[in-house]
C-alpha positions in Angstrom: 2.5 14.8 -14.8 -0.6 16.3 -13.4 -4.4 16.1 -14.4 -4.9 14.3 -18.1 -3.5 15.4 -21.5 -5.3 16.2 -24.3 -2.4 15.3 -26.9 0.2 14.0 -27.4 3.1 15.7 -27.4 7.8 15.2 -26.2 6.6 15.1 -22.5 4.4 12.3 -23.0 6.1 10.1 -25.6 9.5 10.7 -23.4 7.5 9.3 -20.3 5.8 6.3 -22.0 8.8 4.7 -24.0 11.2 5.3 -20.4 8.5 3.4 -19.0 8.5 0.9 -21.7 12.4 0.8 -21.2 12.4 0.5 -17.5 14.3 3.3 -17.6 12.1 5.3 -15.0 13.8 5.8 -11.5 11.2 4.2 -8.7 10.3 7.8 -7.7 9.0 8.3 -11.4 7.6 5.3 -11.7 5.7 5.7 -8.8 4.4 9.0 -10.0 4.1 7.8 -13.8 1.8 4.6 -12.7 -0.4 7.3 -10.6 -0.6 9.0 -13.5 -2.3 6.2 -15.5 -4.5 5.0 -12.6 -5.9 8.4 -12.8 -6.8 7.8 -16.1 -5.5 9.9 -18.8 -5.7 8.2 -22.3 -3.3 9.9 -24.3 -0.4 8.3 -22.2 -2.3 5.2 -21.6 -2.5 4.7 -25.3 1.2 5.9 -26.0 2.4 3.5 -23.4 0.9 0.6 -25.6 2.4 1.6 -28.4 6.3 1.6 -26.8 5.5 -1.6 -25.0 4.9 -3.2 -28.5 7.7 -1.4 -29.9 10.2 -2.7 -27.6 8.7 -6.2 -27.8 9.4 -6.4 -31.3 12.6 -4.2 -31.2 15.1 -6.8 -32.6 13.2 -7.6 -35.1 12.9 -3.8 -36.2 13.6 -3.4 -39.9 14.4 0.3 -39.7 16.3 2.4 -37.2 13.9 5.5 -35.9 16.3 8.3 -34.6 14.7 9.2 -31.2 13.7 12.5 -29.7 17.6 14.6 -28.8 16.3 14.7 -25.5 14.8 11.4 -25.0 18.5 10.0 -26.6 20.5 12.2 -24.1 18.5 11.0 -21.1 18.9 6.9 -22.0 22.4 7.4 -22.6 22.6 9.0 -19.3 20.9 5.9 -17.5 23.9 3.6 -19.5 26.4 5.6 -18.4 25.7 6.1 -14.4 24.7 1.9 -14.3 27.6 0.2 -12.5 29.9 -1.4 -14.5 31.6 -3.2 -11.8 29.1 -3.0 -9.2 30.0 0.0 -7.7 27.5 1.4 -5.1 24.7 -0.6 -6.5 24.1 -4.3 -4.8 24.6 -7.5 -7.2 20.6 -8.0 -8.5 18.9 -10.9 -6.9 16.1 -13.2 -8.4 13.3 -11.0 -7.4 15.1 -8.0 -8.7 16.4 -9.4 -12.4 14.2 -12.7 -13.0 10.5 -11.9 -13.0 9.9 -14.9 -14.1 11.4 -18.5 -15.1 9.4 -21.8 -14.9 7.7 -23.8 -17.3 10.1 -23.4 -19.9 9.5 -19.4 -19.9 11.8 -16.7 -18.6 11.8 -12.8 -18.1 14.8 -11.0 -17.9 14.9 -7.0 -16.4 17.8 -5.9 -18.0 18.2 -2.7 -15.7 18.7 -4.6 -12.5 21.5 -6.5 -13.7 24.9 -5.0 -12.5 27.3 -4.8 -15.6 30.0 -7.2 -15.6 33.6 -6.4 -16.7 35.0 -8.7 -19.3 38.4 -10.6 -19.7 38.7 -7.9 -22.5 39.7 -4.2 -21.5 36.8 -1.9 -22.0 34.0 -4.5 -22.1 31.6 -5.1 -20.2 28.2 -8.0 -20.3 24.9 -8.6 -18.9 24.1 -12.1 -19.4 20.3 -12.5 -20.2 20.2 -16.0 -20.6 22.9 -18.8 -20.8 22.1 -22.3 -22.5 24.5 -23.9 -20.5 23.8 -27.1 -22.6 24.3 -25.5 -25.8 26.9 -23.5 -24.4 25.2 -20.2 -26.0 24.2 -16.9 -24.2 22.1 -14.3 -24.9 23.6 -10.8 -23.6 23.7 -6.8 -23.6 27.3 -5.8 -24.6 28.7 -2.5 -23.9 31.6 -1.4 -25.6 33.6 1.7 -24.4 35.1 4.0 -26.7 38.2 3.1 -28.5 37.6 -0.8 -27.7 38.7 -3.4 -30.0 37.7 -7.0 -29.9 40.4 -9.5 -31.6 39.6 -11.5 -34.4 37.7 -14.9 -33.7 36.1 -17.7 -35.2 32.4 -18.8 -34.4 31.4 -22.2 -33.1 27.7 -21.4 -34.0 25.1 -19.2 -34.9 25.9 -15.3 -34.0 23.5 -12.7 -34.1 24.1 -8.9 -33.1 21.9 -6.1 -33.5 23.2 -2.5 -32.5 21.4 -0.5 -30.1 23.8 2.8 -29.2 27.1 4.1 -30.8 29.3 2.0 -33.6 30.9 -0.9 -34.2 33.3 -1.4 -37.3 33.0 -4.8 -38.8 34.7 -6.1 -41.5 35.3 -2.7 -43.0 31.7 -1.7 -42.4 30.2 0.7 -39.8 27.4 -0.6 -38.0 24.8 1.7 -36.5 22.0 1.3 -34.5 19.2 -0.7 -35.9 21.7 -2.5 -37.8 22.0 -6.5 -37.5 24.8 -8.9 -38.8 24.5 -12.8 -38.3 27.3 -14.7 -38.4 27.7 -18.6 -39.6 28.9 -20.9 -37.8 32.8 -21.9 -38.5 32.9 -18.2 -40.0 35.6 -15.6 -39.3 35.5 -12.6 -37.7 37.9 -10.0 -38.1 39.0 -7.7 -35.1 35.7 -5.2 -34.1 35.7 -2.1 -33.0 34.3 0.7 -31.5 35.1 4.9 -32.0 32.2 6.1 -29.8 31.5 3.2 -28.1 28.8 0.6 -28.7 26.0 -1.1 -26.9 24.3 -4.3 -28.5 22.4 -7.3 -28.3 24.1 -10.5 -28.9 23.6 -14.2 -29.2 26.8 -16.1 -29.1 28.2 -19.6 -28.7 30.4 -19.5 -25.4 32.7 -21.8 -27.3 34.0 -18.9 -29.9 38.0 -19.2 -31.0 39.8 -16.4 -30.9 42.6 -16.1 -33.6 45.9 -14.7 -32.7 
């Protein structure tokens, strides 16, 4: 990432939606942010165009099959982050919250530690948990081969796919696909042949049914 670009071109979309992603390590970012301070349009520019992409990413209507390269490198990043902690230390406030007051809060994503499920081959980070309502909003990885038993909803469920599959109700879902559930509704069992990372906002209060 030296001097300014005069086009766009992989290099510079790959940096600018990592960047949107958090997905840069602190040595890149540190070199990316240079970057910009030194003022080079073409990434500054891309860079707001991933930000708002990512803003509005649930709400996309149509999945965008990204660059092979820029796929291979997120999936990378999934993979090597901690499932159970591992090396890496538990995120504090400072690290995962960057903000929460006045009724408003930010979640980073990547500096939450994934944690393992009751259910083999699952794994959450919790985003944010109504512990009124008893709902939570949460990343979900799935690893290959996972199956999730059937279960009935106490409220509103909404998922939308991010990476991999997910087999519901005889249907495939793919990334940028979305299924809301009602509440009192059924759920067969769902699984996973690749293995599946998704967005989900669930009632804490779910059934399952034997």
């Amino acid at each position: 990432m030296i001097g300014k670009h005069k086009q766009s071109s992989d290099e510079t979309c790959e940096w600018a939606a990592l960047d949107a992603l958090e997905a840069l390590t602190p040595e890149e970012k540190s070199t990316y942010e240079k970057h910009l301070e030194e003022g080079c349009p073409v990434c500054v520019s891309e860079g707001r165009s991933f930000e708002a992409i990512v803003g509005t990413l649930a709400l996309a209507a149509t999945p965008i099959d990204p660059p092979a390269v820029l796929r291979k490198r997120l999936l990378d990043r999934i993979a090597q982050t901690p499932a159970e902690g591992g090396d890496r230390p538990a995120a504090g406030p400072s690290q995962a919250i960057l903000m929460n007051q006045d009724g408003l809060l930010i979640s980073r994503a990547p500096s939450m530690t994934w944690e393992k499920a009751p259910l083999p081959g699952l794994f959450v980070k919790t985003l944010y948990a109504d512990r009124e309502r008893e709902y939570t909003t949460s990343l979900v990885r799935m690893e290959p081969g996972t199956t999730y038993p059937s279960h009935r909803h106490k409220d509103v469920e909404e998922l939308y796919m991010l990476e991999g599959d997910l087999l519901v109700e005889g249907h495939r879902m793919r990334p940028g696909d979305y299924c809301r559930a009602a509440p009192d509704s059924l759920h067969g069992e769902v699984s996973t042949e690749t293995g599946a990372l998704f967005l989900v906002l669930a009632s804490q209060r779910n059934e399952l049914v034997q």
